[in-house]
NUPAMI-187908 format. One line per 10 residues: number of its first residue (from 1); their letters; for each residue x, y, z of C-alpha. Coordinates in steps of 0.001 Angstrom, whole numbers, padded with zeros to 6 digits. Each point is the difference from the previous one (the first is absolute). Layout:
<rs>
NUM = A = X:Y:Z; ...
</rs>
This chain:
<rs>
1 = XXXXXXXXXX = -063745:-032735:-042489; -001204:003181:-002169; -003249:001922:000643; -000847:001475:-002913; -002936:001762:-001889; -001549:-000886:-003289; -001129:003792:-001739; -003695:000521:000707; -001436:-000512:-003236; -002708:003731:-001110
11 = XXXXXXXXXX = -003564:-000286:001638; -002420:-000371:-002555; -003150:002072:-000187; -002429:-001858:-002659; -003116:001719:-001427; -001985:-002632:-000237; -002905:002428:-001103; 000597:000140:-003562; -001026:-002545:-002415; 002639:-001521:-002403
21 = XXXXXXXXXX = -000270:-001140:-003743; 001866:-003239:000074; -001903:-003313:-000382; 000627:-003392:000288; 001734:-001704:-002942; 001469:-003240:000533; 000415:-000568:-004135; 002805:002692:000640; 001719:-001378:003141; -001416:002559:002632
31 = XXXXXXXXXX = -000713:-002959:002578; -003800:000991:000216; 000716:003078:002474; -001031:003550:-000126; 002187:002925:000055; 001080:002042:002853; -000979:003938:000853; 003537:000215:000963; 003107:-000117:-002077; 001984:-000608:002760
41 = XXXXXXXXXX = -000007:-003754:000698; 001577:-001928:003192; 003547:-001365:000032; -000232:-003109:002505; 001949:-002557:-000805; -001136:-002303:002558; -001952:-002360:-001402; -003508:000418:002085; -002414:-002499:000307; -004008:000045:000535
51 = XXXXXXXXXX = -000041:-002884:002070; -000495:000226:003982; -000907:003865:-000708; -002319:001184:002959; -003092:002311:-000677; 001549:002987:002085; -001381:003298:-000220; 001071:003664:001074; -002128:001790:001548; -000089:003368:-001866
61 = XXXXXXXXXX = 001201:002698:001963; -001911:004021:-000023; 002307:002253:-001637; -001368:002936:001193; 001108:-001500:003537; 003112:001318:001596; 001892:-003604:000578; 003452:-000738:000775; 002134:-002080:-002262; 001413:-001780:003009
71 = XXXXXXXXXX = -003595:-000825:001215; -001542:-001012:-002799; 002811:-002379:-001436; 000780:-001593:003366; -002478:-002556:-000964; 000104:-000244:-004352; -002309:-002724:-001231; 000510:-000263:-003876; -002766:000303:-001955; -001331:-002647:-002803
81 = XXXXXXXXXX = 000178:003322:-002511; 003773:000319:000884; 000594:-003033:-000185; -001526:-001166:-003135; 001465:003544:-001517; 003314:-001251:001259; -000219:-003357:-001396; -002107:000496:-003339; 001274:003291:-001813; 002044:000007:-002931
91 = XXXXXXXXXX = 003513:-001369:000912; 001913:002108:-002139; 000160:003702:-000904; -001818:000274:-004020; 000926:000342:-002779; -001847:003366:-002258; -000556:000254:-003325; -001029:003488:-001157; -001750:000514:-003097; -001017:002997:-002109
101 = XXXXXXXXXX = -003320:-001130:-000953; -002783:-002027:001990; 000664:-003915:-000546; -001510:-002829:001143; 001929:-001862:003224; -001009:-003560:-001188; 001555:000474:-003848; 003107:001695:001542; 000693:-003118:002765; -000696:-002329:-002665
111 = XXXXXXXXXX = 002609:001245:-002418; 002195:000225:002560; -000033:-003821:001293; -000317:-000805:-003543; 003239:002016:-000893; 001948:-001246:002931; -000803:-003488:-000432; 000700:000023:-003821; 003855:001605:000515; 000674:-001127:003289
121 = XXXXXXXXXX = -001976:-002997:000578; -001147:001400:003075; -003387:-000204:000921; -000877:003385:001806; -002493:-000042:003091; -001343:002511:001586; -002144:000285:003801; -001709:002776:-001456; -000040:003390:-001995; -001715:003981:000220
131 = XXXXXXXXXX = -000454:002301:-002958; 000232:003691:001503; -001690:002518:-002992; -000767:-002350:-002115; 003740:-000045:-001463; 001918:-000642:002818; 000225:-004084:001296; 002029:-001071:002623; 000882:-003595:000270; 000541:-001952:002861
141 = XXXXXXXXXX = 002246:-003507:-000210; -001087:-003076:001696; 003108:-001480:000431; 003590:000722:-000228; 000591:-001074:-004007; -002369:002433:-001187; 001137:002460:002001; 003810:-000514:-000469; -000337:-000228:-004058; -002429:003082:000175
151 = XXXXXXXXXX = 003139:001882:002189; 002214:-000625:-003324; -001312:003302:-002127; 002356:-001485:-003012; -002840:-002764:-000124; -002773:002297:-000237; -001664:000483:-003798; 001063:002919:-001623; -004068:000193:000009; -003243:-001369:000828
161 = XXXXXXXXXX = -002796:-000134:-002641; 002241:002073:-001914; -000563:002835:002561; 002525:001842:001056; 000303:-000164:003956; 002273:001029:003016; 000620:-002305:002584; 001097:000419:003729; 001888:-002512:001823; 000231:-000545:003542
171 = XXXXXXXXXX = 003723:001547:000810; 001195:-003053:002485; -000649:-002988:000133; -002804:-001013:002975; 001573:-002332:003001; -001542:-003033:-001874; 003690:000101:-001552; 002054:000806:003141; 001992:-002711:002546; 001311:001078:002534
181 = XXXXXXXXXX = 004148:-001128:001134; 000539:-000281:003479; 002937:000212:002375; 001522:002598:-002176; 002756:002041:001940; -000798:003661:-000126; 003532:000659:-000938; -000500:-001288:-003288; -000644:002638:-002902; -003266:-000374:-001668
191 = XXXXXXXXXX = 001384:000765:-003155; 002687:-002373:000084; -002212:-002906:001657; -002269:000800:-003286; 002367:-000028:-002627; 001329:-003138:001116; -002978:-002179:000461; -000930:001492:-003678; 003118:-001919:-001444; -001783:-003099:001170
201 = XXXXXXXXXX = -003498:001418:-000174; -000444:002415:-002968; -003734:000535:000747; 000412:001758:003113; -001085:003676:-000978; 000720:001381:003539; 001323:-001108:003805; -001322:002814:002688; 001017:-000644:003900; -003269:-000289:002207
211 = XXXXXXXXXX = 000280:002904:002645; -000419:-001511:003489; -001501:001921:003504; 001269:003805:000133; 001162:-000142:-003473; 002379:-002427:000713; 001407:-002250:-002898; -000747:-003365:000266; 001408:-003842:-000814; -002908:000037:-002545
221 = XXXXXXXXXX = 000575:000604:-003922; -003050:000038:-002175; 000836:-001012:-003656; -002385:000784:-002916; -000307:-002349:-003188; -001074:000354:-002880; 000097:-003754:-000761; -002575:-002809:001672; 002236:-003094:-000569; 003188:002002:001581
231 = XXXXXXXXXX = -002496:001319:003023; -001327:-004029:000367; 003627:-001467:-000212; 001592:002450:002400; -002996:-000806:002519; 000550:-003668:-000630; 003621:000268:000870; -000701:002003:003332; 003345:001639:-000241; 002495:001794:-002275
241 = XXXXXXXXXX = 003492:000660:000070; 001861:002950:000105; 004000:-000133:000300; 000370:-001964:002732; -003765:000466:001940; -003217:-001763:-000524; -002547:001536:000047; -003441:-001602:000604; -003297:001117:-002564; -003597:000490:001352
251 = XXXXXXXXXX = -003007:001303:-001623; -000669:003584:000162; -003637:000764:001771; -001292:003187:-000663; -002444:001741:002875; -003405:000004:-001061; -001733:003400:-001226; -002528:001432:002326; -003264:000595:-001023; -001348:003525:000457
261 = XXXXXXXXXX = -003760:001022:-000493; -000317:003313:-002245; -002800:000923:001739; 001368:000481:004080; 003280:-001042:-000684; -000697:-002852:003218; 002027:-003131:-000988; -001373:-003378:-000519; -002894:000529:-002753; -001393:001466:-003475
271 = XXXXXXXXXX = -001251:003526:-000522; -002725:-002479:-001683; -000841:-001332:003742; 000485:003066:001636; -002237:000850:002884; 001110:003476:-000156; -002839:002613:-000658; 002719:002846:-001400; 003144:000180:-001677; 003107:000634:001354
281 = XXXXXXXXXX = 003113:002498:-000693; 003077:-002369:000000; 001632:003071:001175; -001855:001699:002670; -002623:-002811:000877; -002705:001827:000286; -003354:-001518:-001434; -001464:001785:-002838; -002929:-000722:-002214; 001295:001703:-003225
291 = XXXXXXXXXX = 003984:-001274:000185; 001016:001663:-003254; -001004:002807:001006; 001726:-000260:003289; 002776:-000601:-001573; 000786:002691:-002355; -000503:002074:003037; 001743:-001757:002783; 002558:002053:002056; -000366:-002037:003231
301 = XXXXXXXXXX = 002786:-001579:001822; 000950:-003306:-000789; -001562:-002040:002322; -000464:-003918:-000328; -003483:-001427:000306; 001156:-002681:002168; 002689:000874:002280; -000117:003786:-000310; 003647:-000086:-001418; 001397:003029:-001982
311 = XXXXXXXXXX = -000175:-001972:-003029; -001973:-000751:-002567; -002374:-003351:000085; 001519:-001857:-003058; 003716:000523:001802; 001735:-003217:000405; 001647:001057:003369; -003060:000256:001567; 000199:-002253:003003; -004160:-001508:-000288
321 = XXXXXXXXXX = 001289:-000813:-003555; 003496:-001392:001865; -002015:-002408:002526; -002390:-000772:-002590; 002533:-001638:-002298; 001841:-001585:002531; -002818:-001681:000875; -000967:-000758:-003338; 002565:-001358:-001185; 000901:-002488:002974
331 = XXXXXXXXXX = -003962:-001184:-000771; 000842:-000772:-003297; 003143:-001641:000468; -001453:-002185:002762; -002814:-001527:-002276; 002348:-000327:-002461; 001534:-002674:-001661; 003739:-000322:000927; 001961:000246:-002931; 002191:-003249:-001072
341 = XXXXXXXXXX = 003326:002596:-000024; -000415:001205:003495; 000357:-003337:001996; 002883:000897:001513; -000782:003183:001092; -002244:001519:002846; -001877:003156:000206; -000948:001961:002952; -002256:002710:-000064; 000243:002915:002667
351 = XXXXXXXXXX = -003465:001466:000270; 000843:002472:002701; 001960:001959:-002501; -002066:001975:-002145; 001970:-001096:-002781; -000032:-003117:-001474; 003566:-001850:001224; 001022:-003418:-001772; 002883:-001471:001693; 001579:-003038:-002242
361 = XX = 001889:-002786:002047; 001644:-002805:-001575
</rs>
């Protein structure tokens, strides 16, 4: 048996103040949603549902209060905020289109699915879109076909409304296309374990050995692929063979994102539901009523707002942001629906470790 750690996935800090110019346009395949504040979407591949969710609520905490870290996330109760930011938000990074005039986001996304689907017969669908300046749209995918034919930049147009554009692709793929092997011996070379499965398996882009407690490698191998049917067959099989080993396949669950208010930098709510009266420094902490200002002055000591910490408040190592995940994520798993790959395989989840620990069993 292997303890190990999945990587804590960046907190996310959403500014839910500002308005956005998408709309809804089902003609166009956007599903009816909105667009988020945030280009930075959630990667959690674990299939949540809204069923059996209970109304919980955190109560919000004073930041101006000098509170422990160890006091205050003894107890965590997730919020319904978190929770729905966890479960809702874009499930893959965007996709951004830059232009060098103003355009409209509704004539761009329809040329686009109309493009797509006339060379590639595929009909692109997206949860939602933002357009930053009036010339810059970032597209969100809905599923894992847009987003996987969108990935390909030799299937882009060579332009859009015959505008000339720039486009920015998300540099690796999200863990929506990542399995995980298990039982791999951590003599074996990654490199070598890679290029061998690729003989096999030409759509595995990369193979990267999941670091267990202390920095310790682990049994665990996470595989990303850049092709749906290959990730769906390999899952079916629940194993893979390399020389003489066999290695069993599990779907990769990425830790939930924690949501961060802009406003007091407290966890578990919107800067638009903030209680807070001021703003304050992500650095220092210290409530201000003009934070721009405050910050192009700022020569304080980091301090965190919440556990006093000589870091910043967006820093992923923070341990309120630590426990908060943890706790987070076990929530979500355990209203979740189990996955038809993972029948054979248990998870326990260690919540007196400030990190989140999955431990696999066979």
């Amino acid at each position: 048996k292997k303890k190990v750690r999945i990587d804590p996935a960046p907190a996310v800090t959403p500014d839910t103040g500002t308005s956005s110019s998408s709309t809804s346009t089902s003609s166009i395949s956007t599903n009816n949603s909105t667009s988020s504040t945030n280009s930075d979407s959630i990667v959690l591949n674990v299939h949540p549902t809204n069923k059996a969710i209970p109304n919980i609520s955190r109560t919000q905490t004073h930041t101006n209060e000098n509170i422990s870290s160890n006091s205050t996330y003894n107890s965590i109760e997730i919020s319904e905020q978190a929770r729905r930011f966890a479960e809702t938000r874009f499930p893959f990074p965007p996709f951004v289109i830059k232009f060098n005039q103003i355009v409209d986001e509704k004539t761009i996304i329809k040329f686009m699915v109309n493009d797509f689907l006339s060379d590639y017969k595929i009909d692109l669908n997206f949860a939602g879109h933002r357009l930053k300046n009036k010339n810059e749209l970032l597209l969100f995918s809905a599923n894992r076909e847009t987003f996987i034919i969108l990935f390909d930049e030799q299937k882009w147009p060579t332009t859009i409304e015959s505008m000339n554009y720039e486009k920015i692709i998300p540099k690796h793929l999200p863990p929506q296309f990542s399995i995980v092997l298990r039982n791999v011996p951590v003599d074996i070379e990654i490199n070598s374990l890679l290029t061998n499965i690729k003989i096999d398996y030409p759509d595995v882009l990369n193979a990267f050995r999941i670091t267990g407690i202390n920095k310790k490698p682990s049994t665990l191998v996470r595989l990303d692929i850049q092709n749906i049917s290959v990730i769906d067959k390999l899952l079916g099989k629940k194993f893979i063979y390399y020389e003489n080993l066999r290695l069993g396949t599990t779907e990769y669950l990425a830790p939930a994102k924690v949501l961060v208010c802009t406003k007091c930098f407290e966890i578990g709510h919107f800067r638009s539901t903030c209680r807070s009266d001021l703003d304050h420094c992500r650095k220092c902490g210290v409530g201000v009523s003009d934070i721009k200002q405050h910050l192009e002055k700022c020569t304080n000591k980091l301090c965190c707002v919440r556990c006093q910490g000589l870091h910043d408040a967006n820093d992923v190592r923070c341990p309120s942001i630590k426990s908060y995940r943890s706790i987070l994520t076990k929530s979500l798993l355990s209203t979740a629906a189990a996955p038809v790959h993972q029948q054979n395989v248990r998870a326990d989840f260690h919540l007196n470790d400030p990190d989140f620990l999955y431990r696999m069993e066979a």
